[in-house]
C-alpha positions as CSV (number, residue, x, y, z in Angstrom):
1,X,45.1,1.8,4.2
2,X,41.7,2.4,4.4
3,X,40.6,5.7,5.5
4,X,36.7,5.5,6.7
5,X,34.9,7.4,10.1
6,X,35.9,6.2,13.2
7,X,37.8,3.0,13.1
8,X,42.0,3.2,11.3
9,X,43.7,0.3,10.7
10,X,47.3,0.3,11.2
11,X,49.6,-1.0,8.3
12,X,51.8,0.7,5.6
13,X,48.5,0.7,3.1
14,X,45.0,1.2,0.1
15,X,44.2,5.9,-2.8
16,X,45.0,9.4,-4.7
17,X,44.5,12.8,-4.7
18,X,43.9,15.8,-7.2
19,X,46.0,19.1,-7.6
20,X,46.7,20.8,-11.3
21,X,44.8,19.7,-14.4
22,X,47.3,21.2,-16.5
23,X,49.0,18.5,-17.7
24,X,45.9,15.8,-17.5
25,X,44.0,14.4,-20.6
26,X,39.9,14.8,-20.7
27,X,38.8,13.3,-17.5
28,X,35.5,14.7,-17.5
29,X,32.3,12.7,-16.5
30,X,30.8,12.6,-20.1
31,X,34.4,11.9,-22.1
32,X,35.1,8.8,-19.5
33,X,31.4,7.3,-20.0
34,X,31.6,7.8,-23.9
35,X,35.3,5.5,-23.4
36,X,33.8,2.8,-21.5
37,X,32.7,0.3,-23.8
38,X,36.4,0.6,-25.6
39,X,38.4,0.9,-22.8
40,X,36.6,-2.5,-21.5
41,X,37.7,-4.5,-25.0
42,X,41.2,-3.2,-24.7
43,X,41.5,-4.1,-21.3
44,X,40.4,-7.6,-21.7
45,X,43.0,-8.0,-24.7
46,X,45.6,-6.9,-21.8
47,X,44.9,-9.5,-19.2
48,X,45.5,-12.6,-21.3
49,X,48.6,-13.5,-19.7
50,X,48.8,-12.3,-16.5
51,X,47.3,-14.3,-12.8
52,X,43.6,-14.1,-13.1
53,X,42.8,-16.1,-9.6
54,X,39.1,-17.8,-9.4
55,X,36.8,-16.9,-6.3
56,X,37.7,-19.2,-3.6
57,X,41.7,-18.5,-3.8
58,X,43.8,-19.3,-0.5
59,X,45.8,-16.1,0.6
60,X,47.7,-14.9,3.2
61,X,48.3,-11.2,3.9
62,X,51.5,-9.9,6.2
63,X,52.6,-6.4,5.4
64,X,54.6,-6.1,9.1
65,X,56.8,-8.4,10.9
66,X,58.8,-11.6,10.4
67,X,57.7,-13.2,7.2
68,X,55.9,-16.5,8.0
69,X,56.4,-18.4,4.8
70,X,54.9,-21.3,6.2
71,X,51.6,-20.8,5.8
72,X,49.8,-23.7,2.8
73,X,48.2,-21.3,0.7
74,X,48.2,-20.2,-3.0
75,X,49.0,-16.6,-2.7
76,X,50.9,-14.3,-0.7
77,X,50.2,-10.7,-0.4
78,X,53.4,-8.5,0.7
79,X,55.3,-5.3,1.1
80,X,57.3,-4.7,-2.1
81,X,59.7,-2.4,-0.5
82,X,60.3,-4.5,2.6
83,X,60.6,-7.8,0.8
84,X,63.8,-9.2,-0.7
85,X,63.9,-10.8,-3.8
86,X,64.9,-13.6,-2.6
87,X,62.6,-13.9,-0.4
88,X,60.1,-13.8,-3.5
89,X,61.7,-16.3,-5.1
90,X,61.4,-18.6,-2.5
91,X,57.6,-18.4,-2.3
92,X,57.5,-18.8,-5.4
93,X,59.7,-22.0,-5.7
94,X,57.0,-23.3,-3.1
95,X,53.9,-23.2,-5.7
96,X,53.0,-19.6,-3.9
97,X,51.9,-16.5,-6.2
98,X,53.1,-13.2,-4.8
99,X,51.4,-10.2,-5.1
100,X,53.4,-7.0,-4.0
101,X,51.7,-4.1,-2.0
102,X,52.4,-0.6,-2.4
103,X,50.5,2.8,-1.8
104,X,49.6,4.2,-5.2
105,X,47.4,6.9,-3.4
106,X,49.7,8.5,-0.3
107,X,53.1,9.6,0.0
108,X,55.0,7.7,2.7
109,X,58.3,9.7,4.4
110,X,59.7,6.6,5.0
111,X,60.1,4.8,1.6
112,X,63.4,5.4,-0.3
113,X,61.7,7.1,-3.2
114,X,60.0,9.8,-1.2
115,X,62.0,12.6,-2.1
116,X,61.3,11.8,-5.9
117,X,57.8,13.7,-5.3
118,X,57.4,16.9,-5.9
119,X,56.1,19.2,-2.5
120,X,52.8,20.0,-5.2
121,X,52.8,16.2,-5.3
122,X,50.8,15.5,-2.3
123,X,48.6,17.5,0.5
124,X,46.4,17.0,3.4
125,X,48.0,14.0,6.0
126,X,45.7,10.7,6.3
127,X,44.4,11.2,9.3
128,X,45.6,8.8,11.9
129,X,49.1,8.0,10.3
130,X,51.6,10.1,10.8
131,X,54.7,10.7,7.7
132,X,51.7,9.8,5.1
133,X,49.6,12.2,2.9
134,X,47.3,12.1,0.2
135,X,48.9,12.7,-3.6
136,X,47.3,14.1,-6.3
137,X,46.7,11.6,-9.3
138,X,46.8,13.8,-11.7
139,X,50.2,14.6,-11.3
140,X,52.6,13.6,-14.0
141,X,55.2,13.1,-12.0
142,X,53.7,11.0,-9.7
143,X,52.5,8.8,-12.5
144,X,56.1,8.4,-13.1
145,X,57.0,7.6,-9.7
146,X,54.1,4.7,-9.9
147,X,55.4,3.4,-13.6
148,X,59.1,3.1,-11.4
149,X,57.3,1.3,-8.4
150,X,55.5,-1.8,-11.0
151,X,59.1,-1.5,-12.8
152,X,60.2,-2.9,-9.1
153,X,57.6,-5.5,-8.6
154,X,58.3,-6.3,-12.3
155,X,62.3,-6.7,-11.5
156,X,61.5,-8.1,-8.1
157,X,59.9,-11.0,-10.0
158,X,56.8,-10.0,-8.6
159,X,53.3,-11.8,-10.3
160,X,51.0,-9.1,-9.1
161,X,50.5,-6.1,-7.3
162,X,48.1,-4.4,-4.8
163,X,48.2,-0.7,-5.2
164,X,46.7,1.0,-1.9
165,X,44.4,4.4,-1.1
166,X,43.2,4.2,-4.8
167,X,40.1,5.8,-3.8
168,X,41.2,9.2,-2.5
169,X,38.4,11.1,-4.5
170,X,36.5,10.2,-1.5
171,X,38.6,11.5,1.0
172,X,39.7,14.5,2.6
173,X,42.9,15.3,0.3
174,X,43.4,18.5,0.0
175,X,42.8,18.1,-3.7
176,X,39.6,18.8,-5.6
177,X,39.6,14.9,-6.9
178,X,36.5,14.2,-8.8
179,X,35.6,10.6,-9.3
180,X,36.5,11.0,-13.2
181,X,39.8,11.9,-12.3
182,X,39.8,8.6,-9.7
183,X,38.8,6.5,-12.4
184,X,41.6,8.1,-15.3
185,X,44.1,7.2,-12.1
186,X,43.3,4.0,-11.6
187,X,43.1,3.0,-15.4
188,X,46.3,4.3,-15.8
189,X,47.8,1.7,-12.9
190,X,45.9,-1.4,-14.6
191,X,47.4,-1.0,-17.9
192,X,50.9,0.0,-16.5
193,X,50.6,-3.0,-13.9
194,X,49.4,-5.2,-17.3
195,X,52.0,-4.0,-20.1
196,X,54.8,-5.5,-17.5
197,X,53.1,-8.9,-17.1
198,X,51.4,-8.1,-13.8
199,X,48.0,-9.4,-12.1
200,X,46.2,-5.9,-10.1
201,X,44.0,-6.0,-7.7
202,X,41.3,-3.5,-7.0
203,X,41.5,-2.4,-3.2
204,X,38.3,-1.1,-1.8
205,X,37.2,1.5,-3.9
206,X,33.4,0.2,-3.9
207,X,31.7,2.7,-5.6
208,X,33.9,2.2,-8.6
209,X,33.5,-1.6,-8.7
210,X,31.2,-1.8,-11.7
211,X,33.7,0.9,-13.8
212,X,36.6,-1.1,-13.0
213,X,36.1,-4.6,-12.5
214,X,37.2,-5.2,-16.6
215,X,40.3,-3.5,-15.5
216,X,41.4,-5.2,-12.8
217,X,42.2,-9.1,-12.5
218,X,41.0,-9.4,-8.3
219,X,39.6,-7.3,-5.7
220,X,40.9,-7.0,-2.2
221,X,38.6,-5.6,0.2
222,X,38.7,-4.5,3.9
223,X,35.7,-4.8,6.5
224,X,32.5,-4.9,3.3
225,X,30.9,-6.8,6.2
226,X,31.5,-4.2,9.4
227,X,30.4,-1.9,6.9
228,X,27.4,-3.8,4.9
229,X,29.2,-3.3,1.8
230,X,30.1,-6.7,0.5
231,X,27.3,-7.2,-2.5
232,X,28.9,-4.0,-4.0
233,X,31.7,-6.6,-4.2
234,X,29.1,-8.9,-6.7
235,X,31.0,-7.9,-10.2
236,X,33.9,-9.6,-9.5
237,X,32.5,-13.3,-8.6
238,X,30.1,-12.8,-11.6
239,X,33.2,-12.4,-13.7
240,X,34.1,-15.2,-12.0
241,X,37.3,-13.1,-10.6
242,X,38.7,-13.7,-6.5
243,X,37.6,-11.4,-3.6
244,X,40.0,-11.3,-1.0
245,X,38.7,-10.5,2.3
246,X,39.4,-9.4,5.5
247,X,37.8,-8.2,8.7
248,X,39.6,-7.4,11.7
249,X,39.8,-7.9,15.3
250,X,41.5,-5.7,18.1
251,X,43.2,-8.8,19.9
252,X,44.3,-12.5,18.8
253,X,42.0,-13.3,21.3
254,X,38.5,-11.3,19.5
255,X,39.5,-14.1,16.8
256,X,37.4,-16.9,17.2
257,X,34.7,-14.8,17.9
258,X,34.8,-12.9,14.9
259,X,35.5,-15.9,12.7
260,X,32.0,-17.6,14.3
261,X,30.2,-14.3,13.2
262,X,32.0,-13.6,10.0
263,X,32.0,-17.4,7.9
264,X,28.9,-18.7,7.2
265,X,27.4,-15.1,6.1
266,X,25.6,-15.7,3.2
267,X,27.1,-11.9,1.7
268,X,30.9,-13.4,1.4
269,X,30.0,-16.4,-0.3
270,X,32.7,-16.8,-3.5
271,X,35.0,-14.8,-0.9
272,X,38.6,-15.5,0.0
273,X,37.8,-14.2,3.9
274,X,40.8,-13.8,6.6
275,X,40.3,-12.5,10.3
276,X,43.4,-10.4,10.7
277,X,44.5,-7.9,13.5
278,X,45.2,-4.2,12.6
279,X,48.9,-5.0,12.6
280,X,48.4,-7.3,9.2
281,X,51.4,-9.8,10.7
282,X,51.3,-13.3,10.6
283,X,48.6,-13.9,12.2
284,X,45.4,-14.9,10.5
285,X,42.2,-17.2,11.0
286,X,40.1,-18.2,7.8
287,X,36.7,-19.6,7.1
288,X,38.6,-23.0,6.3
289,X,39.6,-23.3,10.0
290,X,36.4,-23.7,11.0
């Protein structure tokens, strides 16, 4: 989920948090600028082989509800957790790819692995969703818990993955989370999700779009144009890389509206945009209704 003033969006999912150096390699500021220009090679050797979409890629994105597999587009974007296999298999059967959501950033109550983090593991509640709170990224053991998660989508037969709240440096987490440590974090998940054969997605996380776009193979992005964000968003189409979008509407019936304001902006050109409500369900309007 996206955590931002005012407005919440109600789903699972969207970023970390920071707790005990101890155990953490040289995150600072000056050691992860001096990496950059390796990291970036090594990175590119790791995407080779997994889904590398082009801007302009159809999508749908349902996280809560009755599956509607339906829907002619090239990729689906779902819950891991709340998805069979089989399920997968079948999108897949039907020319869709699948890309598997998860929070890489909060701890949920409700998922099957929560007691597998640590009480140190995670501290201040997201504000606005209740049973969720912000984890500390530096954690060792919650690295572990996210190398078990892509060893799910992996086994699930998933092609990618969207890992959510990667940007909790930003936030309130009850962790002293510096954007070095942010950065480390979200390395980390690229090249896990990449030595298992998976596509990642950046989610939101805008102010780290020009560190990470090598990294990552897509970015997914919520409301760049309620918040005049999108050209932050600019990397990824120049690497000639999908930006999937979505801006959302209150009620089903705000859609059309929305839609008439939204496609046609000259900011989301290259985008992959979607109206959706706050519930993520099946619902959806695109630009290519119009």
């Amino acid at each position: 989920m996206r955590v931002v003033p005012g407005l919440m969006w109600m789903i699972l999912l969207s970023v970390g948090c920071d707790g005990d150096d101890k155990n953490q390699p040289d995150t600072s500021d000056e050691a992860d600028t001096d990496a950059d220009a390796d990291t970036d090679a090594d990175a590119d050797a790791d995407t080779d082989a997994v889904w590398s979409p082009s801007p302009g890629t159809t999508w749908q994105w349902q996280l809560q509800g009755t599956l509607d597999t339906s829907i002619d587009v090239e990729m689906y974007d779902i819950d891991l957790f709340d998805t069979p296999t089989a399920t997968i298999g079948s999108l897949q059967a039907a020319g869709r790819v699948v890309v598997c959501y998860f929070s890489a950033g909060s701890w949920e109550e409700w998922r099957d692995d929560a007691g597998d983090f640590e009480a140190s593991d995670y501290g201040n509640s997201l504000d606005g969703w209740p049973g969720e709170a912000w984890l500390d990224v530096r954690s060792d053991n919650v690295r572990t818990i996210m190398q078990d998660r892509l060893e799910v989508a992996r086994d699930k037969g998933c092609d990618a993955v969207e890992p959510d709240n990667v940007d909790g440096y930003s936030n309130s987490s009850g962790f002293p989370l510096t954007k070095a440590h942010q950065l480390d974090y979200n390395r980390f998940l690229a090249d896990e999700a990449h030595s298992r054969g998976l596509s990642i997605g950046l989610k939101n996380a805008l102010d780290l779009v020009d560190e990470l776009e090598p990294h990552f193979d897509w970015a997914l992005n919520e409301e760049c144009l309620a918040w005049n964000e999108c050209t932050m968003l600019n990397p990824f189409l120049s690497a000639d890389k999908a930006v999937f979008h979505t801006e959302y509407v209150d009620r089903e019936s705000d859609g059309e509206a929305m839609q008439a304001e939204v496609c046609g902006d000259p900011t989301i050109n290259g985008f992959s945009t979607l109206i959706k409500t706050w519930d993520l369900d099946e619902w959806v309007l695109t630009c290519l209704d119009r």
